[in-house]
C-alpha positions as CSV (number, residue, x, y, z in Angstrom):
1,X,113.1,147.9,119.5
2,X,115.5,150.6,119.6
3,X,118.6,150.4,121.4
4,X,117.7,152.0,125.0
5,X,120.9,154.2,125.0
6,X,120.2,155.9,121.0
7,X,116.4,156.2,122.5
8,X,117.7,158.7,125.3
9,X,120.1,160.3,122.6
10,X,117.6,161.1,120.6
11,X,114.8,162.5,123.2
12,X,117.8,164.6,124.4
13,X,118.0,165.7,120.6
14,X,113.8,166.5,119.9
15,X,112.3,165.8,123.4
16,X,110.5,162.6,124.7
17,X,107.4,163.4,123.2
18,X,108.6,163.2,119.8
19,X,110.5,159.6,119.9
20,X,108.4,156.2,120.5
21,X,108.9,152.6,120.1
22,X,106.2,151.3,121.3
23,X,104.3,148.4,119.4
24,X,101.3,150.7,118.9
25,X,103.6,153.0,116.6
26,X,105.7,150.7,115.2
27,X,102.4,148.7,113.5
28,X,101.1,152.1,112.7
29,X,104.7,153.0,110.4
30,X,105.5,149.9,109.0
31,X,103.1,149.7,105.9
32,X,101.5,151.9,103.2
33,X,99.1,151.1,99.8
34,X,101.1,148.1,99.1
35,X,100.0,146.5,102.4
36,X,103.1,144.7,103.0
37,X,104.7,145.4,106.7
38,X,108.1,146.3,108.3
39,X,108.6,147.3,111.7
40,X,110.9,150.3,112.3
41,X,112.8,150.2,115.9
42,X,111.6,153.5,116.4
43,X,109.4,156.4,115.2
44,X,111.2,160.3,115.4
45,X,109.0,163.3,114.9
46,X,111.1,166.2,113.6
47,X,109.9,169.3,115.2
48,X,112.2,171.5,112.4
49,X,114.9,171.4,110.0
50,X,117.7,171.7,112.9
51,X,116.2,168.3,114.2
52,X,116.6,166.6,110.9
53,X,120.1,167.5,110.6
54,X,121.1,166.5,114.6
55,X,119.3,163.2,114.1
56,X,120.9,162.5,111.1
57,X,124.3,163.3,112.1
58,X,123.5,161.0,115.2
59,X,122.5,158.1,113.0
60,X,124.8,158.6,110.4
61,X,128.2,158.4,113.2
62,X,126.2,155.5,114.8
63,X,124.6,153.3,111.9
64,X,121.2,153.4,112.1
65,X,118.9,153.0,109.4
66,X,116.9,156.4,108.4
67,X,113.0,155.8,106.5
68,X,112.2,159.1,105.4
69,X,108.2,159.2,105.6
70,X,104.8,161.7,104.2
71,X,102.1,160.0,104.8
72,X,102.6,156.4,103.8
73,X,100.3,156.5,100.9
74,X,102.6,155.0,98.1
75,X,102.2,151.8,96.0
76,X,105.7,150.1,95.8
77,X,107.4,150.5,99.1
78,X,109.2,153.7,99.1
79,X,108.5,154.3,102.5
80,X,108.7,151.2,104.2
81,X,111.4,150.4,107.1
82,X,112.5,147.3,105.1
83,X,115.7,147.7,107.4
84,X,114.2,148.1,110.6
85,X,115.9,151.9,112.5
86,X,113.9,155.1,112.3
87,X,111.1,156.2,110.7
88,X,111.8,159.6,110.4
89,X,108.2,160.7,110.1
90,X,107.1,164.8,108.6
91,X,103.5,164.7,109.1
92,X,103.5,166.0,113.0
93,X,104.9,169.2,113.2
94,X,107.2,170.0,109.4
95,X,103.4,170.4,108.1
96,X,103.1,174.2,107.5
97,X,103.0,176.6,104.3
98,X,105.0,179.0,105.1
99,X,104.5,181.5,102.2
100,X,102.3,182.0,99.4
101,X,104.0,184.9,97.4
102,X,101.2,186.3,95.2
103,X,103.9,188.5,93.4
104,X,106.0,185.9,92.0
105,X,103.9,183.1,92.3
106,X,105.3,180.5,94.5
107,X,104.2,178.6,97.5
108,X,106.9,177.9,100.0
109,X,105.9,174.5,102.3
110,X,107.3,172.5,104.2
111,X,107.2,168.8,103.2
112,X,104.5,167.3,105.6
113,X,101.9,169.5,104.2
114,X,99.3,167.9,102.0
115,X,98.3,168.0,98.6
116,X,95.1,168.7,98.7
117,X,95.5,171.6,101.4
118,X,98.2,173.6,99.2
119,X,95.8,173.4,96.8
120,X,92.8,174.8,98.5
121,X,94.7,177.6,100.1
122,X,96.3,178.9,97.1
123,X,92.7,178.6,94.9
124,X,91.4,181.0,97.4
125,X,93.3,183.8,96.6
126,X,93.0,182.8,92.8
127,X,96.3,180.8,92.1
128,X,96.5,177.2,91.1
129,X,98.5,174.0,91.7
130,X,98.3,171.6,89.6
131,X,99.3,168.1,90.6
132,X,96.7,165.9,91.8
133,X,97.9,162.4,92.7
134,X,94.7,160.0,93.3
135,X,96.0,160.5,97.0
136,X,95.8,164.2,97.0
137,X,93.6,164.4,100.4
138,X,96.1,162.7,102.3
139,X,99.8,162.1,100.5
140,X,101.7,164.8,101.5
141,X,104.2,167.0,99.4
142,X,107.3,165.8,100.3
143,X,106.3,162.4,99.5
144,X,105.0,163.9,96.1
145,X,108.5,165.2,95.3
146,X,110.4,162.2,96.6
147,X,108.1,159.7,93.8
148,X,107.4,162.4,91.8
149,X,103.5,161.9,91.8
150,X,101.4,162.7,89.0
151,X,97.9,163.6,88.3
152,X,94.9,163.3,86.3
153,X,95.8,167.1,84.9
154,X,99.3,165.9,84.0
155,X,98.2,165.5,80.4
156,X,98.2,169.6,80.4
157,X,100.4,170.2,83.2
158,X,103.0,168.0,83.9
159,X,103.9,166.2,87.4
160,X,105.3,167.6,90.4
161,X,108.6,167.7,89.0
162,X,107.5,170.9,86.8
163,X,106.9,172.7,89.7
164,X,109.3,172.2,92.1
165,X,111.6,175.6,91.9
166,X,113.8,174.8,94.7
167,X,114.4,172.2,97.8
168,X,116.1,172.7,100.8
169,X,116.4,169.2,101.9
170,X,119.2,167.6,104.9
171,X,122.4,165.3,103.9
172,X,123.4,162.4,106.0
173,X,126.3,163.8,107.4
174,X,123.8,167.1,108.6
175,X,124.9,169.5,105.9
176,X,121.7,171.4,104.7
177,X,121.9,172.0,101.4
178,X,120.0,174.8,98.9
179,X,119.1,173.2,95.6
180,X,117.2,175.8,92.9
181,X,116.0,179.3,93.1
182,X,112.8,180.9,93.4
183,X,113.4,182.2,89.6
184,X,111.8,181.2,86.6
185,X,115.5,180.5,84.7
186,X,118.5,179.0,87.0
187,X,121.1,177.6,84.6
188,X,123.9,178.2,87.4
189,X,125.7,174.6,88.6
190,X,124.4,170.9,88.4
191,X,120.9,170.4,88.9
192,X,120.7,169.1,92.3
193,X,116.7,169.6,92.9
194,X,116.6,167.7,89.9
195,X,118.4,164.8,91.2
196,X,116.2,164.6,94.7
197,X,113.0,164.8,92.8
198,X,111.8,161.0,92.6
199,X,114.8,160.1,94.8
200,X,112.7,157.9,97.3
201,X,114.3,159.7,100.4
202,X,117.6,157.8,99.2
203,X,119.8,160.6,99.1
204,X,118.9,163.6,101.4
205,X,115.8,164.3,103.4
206,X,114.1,166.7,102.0
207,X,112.8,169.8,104.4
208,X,111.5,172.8,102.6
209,X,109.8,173.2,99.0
210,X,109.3,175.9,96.9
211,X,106.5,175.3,94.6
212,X,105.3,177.4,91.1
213,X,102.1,178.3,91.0
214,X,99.7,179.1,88.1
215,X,96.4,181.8,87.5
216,X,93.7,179.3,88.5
217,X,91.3,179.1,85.1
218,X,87.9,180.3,85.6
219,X,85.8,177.5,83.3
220,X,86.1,174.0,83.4
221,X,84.2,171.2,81.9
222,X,83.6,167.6,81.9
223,X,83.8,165.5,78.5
224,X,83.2,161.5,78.0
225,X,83.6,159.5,74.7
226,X,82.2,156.2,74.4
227,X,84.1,153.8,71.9
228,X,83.3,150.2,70.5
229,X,86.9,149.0,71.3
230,X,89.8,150.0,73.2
231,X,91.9,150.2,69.8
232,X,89.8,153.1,69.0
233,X,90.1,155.0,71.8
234,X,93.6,154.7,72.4
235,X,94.2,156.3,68.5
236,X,91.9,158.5,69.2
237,X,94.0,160.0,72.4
238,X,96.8,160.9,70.8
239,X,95.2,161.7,67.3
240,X,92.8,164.4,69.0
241,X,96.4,165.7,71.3
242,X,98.1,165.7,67.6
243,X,95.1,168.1,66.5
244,X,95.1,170.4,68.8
245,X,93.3,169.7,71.5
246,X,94.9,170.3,74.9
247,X,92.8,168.3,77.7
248,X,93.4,169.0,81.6
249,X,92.9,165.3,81.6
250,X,92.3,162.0,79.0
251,X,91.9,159.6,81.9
252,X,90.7,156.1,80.0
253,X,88.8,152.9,81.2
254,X,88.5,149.7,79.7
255,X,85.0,146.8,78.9
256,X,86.4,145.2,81.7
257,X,86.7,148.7,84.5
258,X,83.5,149.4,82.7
259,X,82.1,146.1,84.0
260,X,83.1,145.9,86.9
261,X,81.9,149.4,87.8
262,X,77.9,148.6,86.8
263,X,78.0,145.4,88.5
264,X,79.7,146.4,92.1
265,X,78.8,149.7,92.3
266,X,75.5,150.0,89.5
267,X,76.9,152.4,88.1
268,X,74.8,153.7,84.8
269,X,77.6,153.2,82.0
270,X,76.4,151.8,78.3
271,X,76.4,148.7,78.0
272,X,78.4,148.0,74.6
273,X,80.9,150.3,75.3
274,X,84.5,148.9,74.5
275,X,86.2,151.9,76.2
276,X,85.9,155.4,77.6
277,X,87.5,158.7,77.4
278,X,86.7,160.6,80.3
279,X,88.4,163.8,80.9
280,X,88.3,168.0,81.8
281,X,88.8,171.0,79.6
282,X,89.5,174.6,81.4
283,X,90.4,178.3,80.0
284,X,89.4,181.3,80.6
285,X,87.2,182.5,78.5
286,X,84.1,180.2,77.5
287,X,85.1,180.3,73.5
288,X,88.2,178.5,74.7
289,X,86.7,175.3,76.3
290,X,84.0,175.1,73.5
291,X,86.5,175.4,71.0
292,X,88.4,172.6,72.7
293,X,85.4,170.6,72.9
294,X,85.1,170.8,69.7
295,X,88.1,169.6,68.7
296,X,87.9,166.7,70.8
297,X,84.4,165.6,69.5
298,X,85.3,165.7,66.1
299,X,88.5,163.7,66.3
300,X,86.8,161.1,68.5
301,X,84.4,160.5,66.2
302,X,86.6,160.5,63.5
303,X,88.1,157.7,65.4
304,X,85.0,155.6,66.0
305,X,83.6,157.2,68.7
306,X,79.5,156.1,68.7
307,X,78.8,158.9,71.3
308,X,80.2,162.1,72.8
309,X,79.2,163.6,76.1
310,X,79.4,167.4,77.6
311,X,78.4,167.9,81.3
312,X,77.1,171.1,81.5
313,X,77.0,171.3,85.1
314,X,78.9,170.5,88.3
315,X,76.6,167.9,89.2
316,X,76.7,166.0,85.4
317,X,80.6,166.8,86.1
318,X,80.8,164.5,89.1
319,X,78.7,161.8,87.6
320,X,81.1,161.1,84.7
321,X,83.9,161.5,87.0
322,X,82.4,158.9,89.3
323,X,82.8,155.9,87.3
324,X,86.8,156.9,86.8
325,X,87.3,157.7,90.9
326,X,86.2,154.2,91.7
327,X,87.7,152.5,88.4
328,X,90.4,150.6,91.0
329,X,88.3,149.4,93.8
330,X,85.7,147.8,91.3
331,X,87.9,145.7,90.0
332,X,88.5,143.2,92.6
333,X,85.3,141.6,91.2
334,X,87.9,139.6,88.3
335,X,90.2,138.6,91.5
336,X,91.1,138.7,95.4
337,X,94.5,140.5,94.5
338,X,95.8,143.3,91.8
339,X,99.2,143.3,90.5
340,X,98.8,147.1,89.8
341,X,101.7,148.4,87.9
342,X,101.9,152.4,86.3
343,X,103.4,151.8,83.0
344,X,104.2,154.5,80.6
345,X,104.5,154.5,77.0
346,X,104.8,157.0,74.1
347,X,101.0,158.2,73.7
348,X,101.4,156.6,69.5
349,X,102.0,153.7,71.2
350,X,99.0,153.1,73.1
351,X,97.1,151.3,70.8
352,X,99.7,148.4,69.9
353,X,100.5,148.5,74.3
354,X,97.6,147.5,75.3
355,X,96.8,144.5,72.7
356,X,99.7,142.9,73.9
357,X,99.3,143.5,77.4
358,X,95.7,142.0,77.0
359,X,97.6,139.2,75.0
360,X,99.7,138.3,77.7
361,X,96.8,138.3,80.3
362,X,94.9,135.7,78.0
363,X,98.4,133.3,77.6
364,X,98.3,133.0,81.5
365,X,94.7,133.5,81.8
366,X,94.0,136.2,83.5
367,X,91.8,139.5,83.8
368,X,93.8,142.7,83.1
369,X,91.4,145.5,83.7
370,X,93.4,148.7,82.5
371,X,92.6,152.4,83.3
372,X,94.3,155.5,83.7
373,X,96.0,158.6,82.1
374,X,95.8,157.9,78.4
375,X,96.6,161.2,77.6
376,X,99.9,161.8,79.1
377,X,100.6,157.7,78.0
378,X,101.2,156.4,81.6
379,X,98.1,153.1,82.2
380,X,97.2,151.3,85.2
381,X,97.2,147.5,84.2
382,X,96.1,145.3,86.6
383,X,97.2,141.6,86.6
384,X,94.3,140.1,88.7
385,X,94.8,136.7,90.4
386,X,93.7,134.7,94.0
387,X,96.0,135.8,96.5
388,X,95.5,132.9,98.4
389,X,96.8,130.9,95.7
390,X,100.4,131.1,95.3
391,X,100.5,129.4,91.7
392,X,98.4,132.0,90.4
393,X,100.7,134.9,92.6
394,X,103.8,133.4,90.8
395,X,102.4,133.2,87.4
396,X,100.9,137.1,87.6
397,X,104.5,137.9,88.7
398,X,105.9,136.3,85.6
399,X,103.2,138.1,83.4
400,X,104.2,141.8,85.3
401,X,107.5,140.5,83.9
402,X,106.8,140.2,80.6
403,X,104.6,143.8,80.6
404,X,107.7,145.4,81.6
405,X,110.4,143.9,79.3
406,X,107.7,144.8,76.2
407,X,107.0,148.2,77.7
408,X,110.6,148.7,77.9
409,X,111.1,147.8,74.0
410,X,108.2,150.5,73.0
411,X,110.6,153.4,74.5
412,X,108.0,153.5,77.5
413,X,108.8,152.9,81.8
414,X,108.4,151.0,84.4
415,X,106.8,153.3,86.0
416,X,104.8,156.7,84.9
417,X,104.1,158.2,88.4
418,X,104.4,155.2,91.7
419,X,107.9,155.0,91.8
420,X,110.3,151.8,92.2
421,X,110.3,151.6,95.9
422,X,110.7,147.7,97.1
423,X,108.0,146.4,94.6
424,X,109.5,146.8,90.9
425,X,113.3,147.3,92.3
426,X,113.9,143.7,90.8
427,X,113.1,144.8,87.7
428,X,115.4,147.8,87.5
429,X,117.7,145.3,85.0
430,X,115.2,145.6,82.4
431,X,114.7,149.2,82.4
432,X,118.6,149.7,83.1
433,X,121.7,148.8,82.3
434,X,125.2,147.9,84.0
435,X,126.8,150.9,83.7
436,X,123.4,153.6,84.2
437,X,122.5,151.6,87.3
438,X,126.1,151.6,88.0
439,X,125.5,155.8,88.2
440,X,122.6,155.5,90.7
441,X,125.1,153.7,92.9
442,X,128.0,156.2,92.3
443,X,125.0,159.1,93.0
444,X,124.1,157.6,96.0
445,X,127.5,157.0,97.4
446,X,128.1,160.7,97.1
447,X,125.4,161.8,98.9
448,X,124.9,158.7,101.2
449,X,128.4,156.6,101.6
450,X,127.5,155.2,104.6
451,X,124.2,153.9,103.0
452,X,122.3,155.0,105.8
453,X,119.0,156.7,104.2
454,X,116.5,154.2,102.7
455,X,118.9,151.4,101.7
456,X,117.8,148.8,99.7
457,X,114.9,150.9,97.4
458,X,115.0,151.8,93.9
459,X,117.6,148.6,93.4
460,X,120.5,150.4,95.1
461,X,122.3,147.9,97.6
462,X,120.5,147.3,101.2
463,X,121.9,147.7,104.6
């Protein structure tokens, strides 16, 4: 619980009914996907940028531990209280979109607003934002620039990090700081947007976004490939991209997904399929996505593929998109626990990724269901073990381990789109080395010396 006499400084600051420590709130703020639990002291609802910087300067002269926080929806910790203080949370009232400029294209938000809400209000006056986190209906934008999130369409459009123009966001010591331009070119001092992007609220807290925007395209639709074996598929991704084609998405399951999908949920997949390609194609004109099709149902079959799909309506559209939308809660048939990492490779090195990630599964023994975005390189492997068995829970660690350290030796990362957070922050060494994780901690110092926002994420020191 807080300290009684920083509660009544800060209510003076934003008001009682924006400050709480009850027990009620502090359960409610001290987890998010990864299900493990910290209790802040206290929960502080900024009512506007002018808040952020007068709590902050109050923390900052007197210590206290800051948790920036969207909605809570991330999978490695990023917005846990892992120190105990304040959960400074933006979902109450920083929530708005304050400006959709048709003219030059740009939404202007503020960072509790959510994905899926940006994107509905720009679509209806014919613009488009791309990035679509699996948590789009919930994770908000701020927390999609602080990990920044990626998508299903990221194998055509990139991540949020391609679309953020500019930040306003809050230092420690209260300074609010402009980083970027609402113009397409900005070559004028360091990068600082750049910096904060995928920062995991360690460095500033971020207040304002201004977001590019894109014509929405006016045709869409829905392709799936069916392959004998996962090797086949995973050439054909980036032999089809090498030819031409240009998915919105190549998202990719596994025998095992594939499995576990018809026998929890009965869902109607073929049975001797040894992977799937499962993905969108969009343009403007109709000759455009048939041409695209095209390309992608030759080069698949070129590459083994026994069968190629089309839906040719919104309804077959949902039905192949089904199976990949419930791809990770099927899974828990192979085990009471996943050890679900992101990792990223070069897309050419797919193929060669994944037999050795299956090989390490079979040396310790375990399922390793694998899905994801194939297109843009960045899998879902899933170590599945007993959680009640701590053997097993040690031995999936070691195999996480040994996915990273080979990752890291194909040019690929730890992480394509979750973050570092708590959970992979002891890996850092292996992605890393001295002197670069050396940087992070000069980088942080600058921005944070007193080590007051998020400490103890990302591998930079704790409180």
């Amino acid at each position: 619980m807080l300290d009684p006499k920083h509660k009544k400084a800060l209510e003076d600051l934003v008001g009682n009914e924006n400050v709480y420590d009850d027990k009620a709130h502090m359960i409610a703020y001290s987890y998010d996907a990864t299900r493990t639990r910290f209790e802040p002291d206290a929960v502080v609802f900024p009512r506007n940028e002018e808040d952020v910087s007068r709590i902050l300067v109050y923390c900052n002269h007197h210590g206290i531990v800051i948790t920036p926080r969207g909605a809570g929806s991330g999978f490695t910790g990023g917005a846990l209280p892992t120190n105990g203080g304040i959960t400074l949370a933006m979902e109450k009232h920083m929530n708005k979109i304050l400006e959709i400029d048709m003219e030059n294209m740009v939404a202007v938000v503020q960072p509790g607003v959510v994905n899926m809400d940006l994107q509905r209000a720009v679509e209806e006056v014919g613009l488009f934002y791309p990035p679509d986190p699996a948590s789009e209906e919930y994770s908000t934008l701020g927390g999609n620039v602080s990990e920044n999130a990626g998508g299903m369409r990221a194998a055509k459009y990139g991540i949020t990090k391609d679309y953020v123009m500019a930040l306003r966001a809050v230092r420690p010591n209260g300074d609010i700081i402009r980083a970027g331009k609402r113009t397409i070119k900005d070559v004028a001092g360091y990068n600082i947007a750049g910096i904060l992007i995928a920062s995991e609220g360690t460095l500033a807290v971020i207040s304002e976004i201004t977001l590019k925007l894109i014509p929405k395209p006016q045709f869409t639709k829905a392709y799936m490939g069916i392959f004998p074996s996962v090797d086949d598929a995973m050439n054909a991704v980036f032999k089809s991209l090498a030819a031409g084609a240009n998915p919105v998405a190549m998202e990719f399951m596994d025998s095992l997904v594939v499995q576990a999908l018809k026998e929890k949920l009965g869902v109607d997949l073929p049975e001797d399929a040894g992977a799937l390609l499962i993905g969108d194609v969009d343009g403007n004109v109709t000759q455009e996505v048939d041409l695209q099709l095209e390309i992608l149902e030759r080069t698949f079959k070129e590459n083994g593929a026994q069968e190629f799909v089309v839906a040719h309506d919104a309804k077959e559209r949902d039905g192949l998109w089904y199976a990949r939308r419930n791809a990770s809660p099927s899974i828990t048939i192979f085990g009471s626990k996943k050890l679900n990492e992101d990792i990223s490779v070069p897309r050419s090195m797919l193929p060669e990724a994944l037999k050795r990630i299956y090989e390490i599964g079979d040396r310790y023994n375990f399922k390793v269901p694998c899905f994801g975005h194939a297109g843009d390189g960045n899998i879902h492997v899933n170590v599945m073990v007993d959680g009640s068995d701590a053997r097993q829970l040690e031995e999936g660690h070691k195999a996480i381990e040994e996915i990273f350290e080979l990752v890291v030796d194909m040019g690929g990362t730890l992480s394509g789109e979750h973050g570092i957070g708590t959970s992979k922050a002891p890996f850092m060494n292996i992605a890393f080395n001295e002197m670069e994780l050396s940087l992070f901690q000069d980088i942080k110092k600058a921005f944070d010396p007193n080590n007051i926002l998020n400490p103890g994420k990302m591998g930079l020191p704790n409180a």
